[in-house]
C-alpha beads as a LAMMPS data file, in Angstrom:
LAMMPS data file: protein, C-alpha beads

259 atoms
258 bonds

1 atom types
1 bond types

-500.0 500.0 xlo xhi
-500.0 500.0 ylo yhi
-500.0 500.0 zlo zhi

Masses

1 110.0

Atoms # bond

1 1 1 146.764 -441.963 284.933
2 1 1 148.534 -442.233 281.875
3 1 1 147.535 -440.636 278.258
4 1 1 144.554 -442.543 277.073
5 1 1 144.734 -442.482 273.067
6 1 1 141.459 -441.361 270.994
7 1 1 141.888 -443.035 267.398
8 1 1 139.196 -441.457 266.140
9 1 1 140.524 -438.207 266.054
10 1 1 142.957 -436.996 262.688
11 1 1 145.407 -434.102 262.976
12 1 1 146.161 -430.842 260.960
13 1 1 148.740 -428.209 261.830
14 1 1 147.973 -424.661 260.307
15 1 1 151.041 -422.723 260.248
16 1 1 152.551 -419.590 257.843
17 1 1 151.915 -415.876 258.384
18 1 1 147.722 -416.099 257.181
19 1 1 147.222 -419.135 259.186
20 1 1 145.170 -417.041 262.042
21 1 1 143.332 -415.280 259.336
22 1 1 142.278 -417.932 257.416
23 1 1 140.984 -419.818 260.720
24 1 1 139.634 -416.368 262.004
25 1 1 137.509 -416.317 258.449
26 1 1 136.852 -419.813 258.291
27 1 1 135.519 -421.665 261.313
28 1 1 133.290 -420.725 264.148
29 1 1 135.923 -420.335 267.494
30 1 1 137.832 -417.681 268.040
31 1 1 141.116 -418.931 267.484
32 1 1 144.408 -416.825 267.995
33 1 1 148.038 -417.063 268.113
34 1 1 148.881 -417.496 271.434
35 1 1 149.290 -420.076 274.083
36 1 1 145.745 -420.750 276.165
37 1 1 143.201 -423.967 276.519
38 1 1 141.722 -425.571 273.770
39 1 1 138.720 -423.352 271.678
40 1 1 136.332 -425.708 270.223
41 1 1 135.892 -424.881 266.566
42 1 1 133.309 -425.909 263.579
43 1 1 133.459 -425.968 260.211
44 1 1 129.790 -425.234 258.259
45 1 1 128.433 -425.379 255.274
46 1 1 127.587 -421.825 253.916
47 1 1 123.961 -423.600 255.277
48 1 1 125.223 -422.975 258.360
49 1 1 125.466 -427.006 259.171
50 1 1 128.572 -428.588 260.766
51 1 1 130.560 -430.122 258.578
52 1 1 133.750 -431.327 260.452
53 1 1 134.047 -430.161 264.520
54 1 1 137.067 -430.286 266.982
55 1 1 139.655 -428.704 268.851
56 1 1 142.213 -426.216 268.423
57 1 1 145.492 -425.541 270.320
58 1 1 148.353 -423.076 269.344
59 1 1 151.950 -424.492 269.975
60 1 1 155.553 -423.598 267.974
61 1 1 154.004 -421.137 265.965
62 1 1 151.100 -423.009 264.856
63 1 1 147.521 -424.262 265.617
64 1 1 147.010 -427.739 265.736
65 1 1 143.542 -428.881 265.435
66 1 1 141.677 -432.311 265.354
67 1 1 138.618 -433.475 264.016
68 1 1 136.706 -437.169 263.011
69 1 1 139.044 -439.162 261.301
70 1 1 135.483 -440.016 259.720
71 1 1 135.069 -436.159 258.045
72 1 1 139.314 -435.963 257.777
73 1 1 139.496 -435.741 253.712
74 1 1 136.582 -433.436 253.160
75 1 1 138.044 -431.079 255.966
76 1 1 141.411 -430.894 254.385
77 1 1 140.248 -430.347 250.938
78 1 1 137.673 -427.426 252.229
79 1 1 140.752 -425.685 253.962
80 1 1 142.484 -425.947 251.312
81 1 1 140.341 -424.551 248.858
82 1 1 139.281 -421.571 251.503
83 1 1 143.261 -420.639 251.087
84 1 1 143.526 -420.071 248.042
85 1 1 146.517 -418.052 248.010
86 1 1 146.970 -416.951 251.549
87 1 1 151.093 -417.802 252.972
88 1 1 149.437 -420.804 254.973
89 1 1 150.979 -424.482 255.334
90 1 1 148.751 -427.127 255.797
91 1 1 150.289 -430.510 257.281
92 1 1 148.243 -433.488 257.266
93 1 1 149.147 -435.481 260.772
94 1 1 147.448 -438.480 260.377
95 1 1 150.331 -440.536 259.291
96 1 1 152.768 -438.707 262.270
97 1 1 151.078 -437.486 265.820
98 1 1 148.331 -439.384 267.727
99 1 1 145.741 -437.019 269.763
100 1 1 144.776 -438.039 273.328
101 1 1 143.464 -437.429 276.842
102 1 1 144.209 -437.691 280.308
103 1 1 140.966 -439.727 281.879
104 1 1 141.463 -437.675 285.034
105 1 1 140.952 -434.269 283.150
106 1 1 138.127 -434.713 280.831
107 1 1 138.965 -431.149 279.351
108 1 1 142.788 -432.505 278.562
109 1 1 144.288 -432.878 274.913
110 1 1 146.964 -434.136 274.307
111 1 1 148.776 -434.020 270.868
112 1 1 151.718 -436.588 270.546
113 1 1 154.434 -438.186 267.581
114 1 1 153.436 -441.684 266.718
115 1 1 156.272 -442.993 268.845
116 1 1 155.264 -440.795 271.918
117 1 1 151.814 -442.127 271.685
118 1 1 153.267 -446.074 271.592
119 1 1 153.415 -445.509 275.188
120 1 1 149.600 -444.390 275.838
121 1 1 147.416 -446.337 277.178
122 1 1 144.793 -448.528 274.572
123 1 1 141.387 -446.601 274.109
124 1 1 138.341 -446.504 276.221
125 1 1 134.942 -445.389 276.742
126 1 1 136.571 -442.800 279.514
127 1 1 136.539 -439.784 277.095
128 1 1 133.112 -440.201 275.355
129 1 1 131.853 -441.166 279.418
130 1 1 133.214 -437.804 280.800
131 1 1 131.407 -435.871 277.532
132 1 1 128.049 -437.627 277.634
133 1 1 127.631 -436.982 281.737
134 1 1 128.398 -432.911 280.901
135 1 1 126.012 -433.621 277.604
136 1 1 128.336 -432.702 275.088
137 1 1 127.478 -434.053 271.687
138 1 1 130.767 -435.041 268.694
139 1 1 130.583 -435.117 264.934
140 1 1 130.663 -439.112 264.156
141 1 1 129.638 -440.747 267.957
142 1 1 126.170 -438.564 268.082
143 1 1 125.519 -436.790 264.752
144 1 1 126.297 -436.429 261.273
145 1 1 128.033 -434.025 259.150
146 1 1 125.926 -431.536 257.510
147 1 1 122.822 -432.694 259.711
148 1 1 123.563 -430.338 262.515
149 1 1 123.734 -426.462 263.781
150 1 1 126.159 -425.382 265.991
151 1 1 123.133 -424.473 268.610
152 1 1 121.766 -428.037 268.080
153 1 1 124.993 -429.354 270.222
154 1 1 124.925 -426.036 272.519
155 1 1 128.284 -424.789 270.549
156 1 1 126.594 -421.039 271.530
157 1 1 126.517 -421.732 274.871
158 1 1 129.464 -423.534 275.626
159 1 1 132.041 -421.184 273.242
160 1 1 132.611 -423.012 270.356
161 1 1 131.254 -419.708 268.696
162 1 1 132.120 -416.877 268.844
163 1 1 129.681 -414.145 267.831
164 1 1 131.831 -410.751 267.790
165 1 1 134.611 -411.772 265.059
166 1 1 132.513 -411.119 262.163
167 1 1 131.901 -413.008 259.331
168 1 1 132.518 -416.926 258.684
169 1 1 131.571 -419.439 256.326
170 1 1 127.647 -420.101 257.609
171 1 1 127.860 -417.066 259.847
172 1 1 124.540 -415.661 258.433
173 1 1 122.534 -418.225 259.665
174 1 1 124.230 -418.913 262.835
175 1 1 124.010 -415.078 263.865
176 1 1 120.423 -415.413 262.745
177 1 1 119.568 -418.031 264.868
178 1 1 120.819 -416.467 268.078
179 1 1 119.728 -412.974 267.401
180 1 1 116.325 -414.400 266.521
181 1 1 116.033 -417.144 269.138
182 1 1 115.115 -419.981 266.546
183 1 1 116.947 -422.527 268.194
184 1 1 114.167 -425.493 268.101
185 1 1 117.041 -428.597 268.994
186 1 1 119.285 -428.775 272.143
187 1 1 121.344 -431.633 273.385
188 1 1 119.913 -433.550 276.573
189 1 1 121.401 -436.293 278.825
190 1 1 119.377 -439.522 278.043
191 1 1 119.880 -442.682 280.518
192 1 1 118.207 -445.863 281.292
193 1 1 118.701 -446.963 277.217
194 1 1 118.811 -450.314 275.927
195 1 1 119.312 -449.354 272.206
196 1 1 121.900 -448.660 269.648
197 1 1 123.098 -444.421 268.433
198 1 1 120.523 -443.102 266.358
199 1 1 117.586 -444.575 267.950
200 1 1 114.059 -442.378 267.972
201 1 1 113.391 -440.306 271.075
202 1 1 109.923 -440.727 271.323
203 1 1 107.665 -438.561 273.301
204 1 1 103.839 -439.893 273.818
205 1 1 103.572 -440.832 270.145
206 1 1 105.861 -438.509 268.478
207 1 1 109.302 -438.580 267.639
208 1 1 111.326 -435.758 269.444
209 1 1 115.005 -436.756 267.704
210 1 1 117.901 -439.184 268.366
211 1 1 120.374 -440.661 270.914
212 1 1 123.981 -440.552 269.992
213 1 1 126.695 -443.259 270.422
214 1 1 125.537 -444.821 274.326
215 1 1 128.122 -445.560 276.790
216 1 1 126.565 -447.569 280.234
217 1 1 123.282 -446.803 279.005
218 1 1 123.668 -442.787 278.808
219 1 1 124.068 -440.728 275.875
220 1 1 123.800 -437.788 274.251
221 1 1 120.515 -436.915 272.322
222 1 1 119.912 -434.126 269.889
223 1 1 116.090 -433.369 270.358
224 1 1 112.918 -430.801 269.462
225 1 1 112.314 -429.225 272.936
226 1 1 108.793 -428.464 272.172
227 1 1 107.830 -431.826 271.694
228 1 1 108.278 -432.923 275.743
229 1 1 104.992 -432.185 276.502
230 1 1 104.842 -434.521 279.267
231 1 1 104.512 -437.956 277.530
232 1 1 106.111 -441.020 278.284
233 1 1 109.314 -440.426 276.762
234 1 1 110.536 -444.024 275.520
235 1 1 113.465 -445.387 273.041
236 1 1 112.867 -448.494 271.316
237 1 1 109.465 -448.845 273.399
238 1 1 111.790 -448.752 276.787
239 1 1 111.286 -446.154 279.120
240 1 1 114.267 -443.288 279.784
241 1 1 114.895 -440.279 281.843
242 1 1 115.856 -437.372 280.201
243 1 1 117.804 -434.393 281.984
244 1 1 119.172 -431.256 280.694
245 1 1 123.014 -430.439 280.912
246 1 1 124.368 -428.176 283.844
247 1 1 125.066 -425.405 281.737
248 1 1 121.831 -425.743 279.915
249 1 1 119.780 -422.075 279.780
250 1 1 117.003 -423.667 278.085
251 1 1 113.883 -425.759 279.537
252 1 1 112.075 -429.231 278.066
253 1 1 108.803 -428.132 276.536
254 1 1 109.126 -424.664 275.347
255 1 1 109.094 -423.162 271.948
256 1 1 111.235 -420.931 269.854
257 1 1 109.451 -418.584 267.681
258 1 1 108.831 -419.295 264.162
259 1 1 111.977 -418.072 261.787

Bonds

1 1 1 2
2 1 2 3
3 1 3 4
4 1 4 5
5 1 5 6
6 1 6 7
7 1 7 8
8 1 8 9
9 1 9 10
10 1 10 11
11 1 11 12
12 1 12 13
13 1 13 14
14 1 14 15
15 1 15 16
16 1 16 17
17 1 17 18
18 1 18 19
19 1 19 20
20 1 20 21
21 1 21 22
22 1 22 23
23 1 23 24
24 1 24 25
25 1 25 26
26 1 26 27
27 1 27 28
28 1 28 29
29 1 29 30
30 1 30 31
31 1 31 32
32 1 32 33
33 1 33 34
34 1 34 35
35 1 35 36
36 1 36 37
37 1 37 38
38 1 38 39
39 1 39 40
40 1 40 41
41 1 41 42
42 1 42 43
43 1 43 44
44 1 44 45
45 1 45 46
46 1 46 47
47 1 47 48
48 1 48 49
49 1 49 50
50 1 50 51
51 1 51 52
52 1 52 53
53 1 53 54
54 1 54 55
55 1 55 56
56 1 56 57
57 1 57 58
58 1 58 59
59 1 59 60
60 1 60 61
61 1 61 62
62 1 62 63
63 1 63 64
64 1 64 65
65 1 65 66
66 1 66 67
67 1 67 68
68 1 68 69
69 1 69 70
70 1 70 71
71 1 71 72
72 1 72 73
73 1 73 74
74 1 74 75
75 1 75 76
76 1 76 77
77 1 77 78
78 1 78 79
79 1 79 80
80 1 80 81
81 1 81 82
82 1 82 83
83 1 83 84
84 1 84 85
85 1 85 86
86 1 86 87
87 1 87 88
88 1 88 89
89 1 89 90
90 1 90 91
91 1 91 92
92 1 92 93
93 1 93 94
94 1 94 95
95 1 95 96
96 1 96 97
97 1 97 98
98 1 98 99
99 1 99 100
100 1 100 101
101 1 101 102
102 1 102 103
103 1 103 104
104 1 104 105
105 1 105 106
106 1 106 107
107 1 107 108
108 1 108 109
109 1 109 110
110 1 110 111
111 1 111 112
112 1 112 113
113 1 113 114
114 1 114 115
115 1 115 116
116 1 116 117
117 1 117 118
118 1 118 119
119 1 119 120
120 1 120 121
121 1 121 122
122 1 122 123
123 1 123 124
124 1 124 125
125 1 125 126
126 1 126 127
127 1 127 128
128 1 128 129
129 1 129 130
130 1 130 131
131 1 131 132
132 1 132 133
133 1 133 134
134 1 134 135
135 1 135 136
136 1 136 137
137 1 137 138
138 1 138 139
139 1 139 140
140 1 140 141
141 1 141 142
142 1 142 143
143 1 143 144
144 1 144 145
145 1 145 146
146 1 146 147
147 1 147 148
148 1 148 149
149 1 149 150
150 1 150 151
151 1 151 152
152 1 152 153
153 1 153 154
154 1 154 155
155 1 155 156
156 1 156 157
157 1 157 158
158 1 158 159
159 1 159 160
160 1 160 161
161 1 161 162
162 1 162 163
163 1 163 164
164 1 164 165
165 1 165 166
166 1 166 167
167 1 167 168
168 1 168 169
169 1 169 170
170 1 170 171
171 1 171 172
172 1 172 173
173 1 173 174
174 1 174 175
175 1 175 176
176 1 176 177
177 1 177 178
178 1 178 179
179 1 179 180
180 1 180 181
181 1 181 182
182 1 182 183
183 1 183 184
184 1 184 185
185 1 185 186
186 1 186 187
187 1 187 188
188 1 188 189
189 1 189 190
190 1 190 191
191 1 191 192
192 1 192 193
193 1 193 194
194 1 194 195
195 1 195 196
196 1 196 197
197 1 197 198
198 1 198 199
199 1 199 200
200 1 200 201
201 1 201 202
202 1 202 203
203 1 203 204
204 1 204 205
205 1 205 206
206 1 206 207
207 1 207 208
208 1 208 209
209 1 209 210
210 1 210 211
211 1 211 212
212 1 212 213
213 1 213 214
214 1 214 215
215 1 215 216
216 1 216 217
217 1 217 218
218 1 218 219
219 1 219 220
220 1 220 221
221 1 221 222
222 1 222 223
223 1 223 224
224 1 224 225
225 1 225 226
226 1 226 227
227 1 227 228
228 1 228 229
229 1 229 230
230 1 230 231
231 1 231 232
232 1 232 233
233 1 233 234
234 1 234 235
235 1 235 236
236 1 236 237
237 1 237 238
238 1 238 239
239 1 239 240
240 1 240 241
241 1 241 242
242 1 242 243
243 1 243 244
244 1 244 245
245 1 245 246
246 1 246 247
247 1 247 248
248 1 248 249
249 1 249 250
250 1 250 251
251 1 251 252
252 1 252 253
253 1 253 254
254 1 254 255
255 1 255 256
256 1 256 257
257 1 257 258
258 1 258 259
């Protein structure tokens, strides 16, 4: 199938002798100069809250990397004020390459020039399908910037950190987290909904959290594991099924100890 273009997504390419150190200081991934899949990457608030989320490639001595068009301007001027005066270029795509995906490989991304991408095909719900069924949650669709951990969207489990680099803006709390085992929020599959993003998850009578950005009824939701304690779990007073993502190590109803 052809390219399918995501317009939601804006473009940066990081390039000059620093670039790897400034990305190796600055966001969560381990991102390095040489040729490989994409590495899923966040930007946090020294909080240790994402505040712009994406991925990374590294192609003609650079890495490209995309993020919400919706978080684009803060991103760029946090970069730029983390590089003070490191030998790093940073281009700002928006106006000249298009990011997209091949529906056949949900992992797929695709970077192309505005006149490459004239040729893709319109967008669709066949990206955010492909992420909601493996319960992957994205900054803008399912949650908010500076709302959000990385182990809230499963970022630890799924490499989008990496926890031997050393330090990185919101490290401290991060590292804390997953030595400590604090993490109270995971992402779960949600289906059966008849209700717009950022509707309650309810549990008996209490709130557990909130559905992302549905797609065919199915999202992702960002919820308190300790509150499924065997309720009726219900948004907007209709009844859903909840299940946890394959790669999910953790279990509806238990607790993390107190931080």
């Amino acid at each position: 199938m052809p390219t399918t273009l995501r317009p939601s997504r804006a473009l940066f390419r990081f390039s000059g002798a620093d670039a790897q150190k400034l990305l190796f200081d600055v966001v969560t991934g381990r991102l390095v100069a040489e040729a490989g899949p994409p590495v899923w990457w966040a930007l946090l608030s020294p909080q240790g809250k994402i505040q712009a989320e994406g991925l990374s490639v590294y192609a003609d001595g650079a890495f490209w990397l995309d993020a919400d068009s919706g978080v684009a301007d803060a991103f760029l001027k946090r970069m730029k004020m983390y590089r003070l005066r490191a030998a790093v270029v940073i281009d700002d795509l928006r106006d000249t390459h298009r990011v997209g995906h091949d529906p056949d490989a949900p992992d797929s991304h695709i970077i192309g020039t505005v006149e490459e991408a004239a040729g893709w095909a319109a967008p669709d719900d066949s990206y955010a399908r492909s992420r909601i069924v493996r319960g992957v949650a994205e900054l803008g669709p399912d949650f908010s910037a500076d709302t959000t951990f990385p182990h809230d969207i499963g970022m630890d489990l799924l490499g989008g950190v990496d926890f031997k680099k050393g330090c990185y803006i919101g490290q401290e709390v991060v590292s804390r987290m997953q030595h400590r085992g604090t993490a109270r929020r995971r992402p779960v599959n949600v289906s059966g909904i008849d209700a717009p993003a950022g509707s309650a998850v309810t549990v008996g009578s209490r709130d557990a959290g909130i559905i992302g950005t549905p797609v065919d009824g199915k999202a992702v939701a960002i919820v308190r594991l300790d509150r499924f304690d065997g309720g009726e779990v219900t948004v907007a007073g209709r009844p859903v099924t909840i299940t946890l993502p394959s790669w999910a190590t953790y279990r509806l109803g238990e607790s993390a100890p107190a931080d």
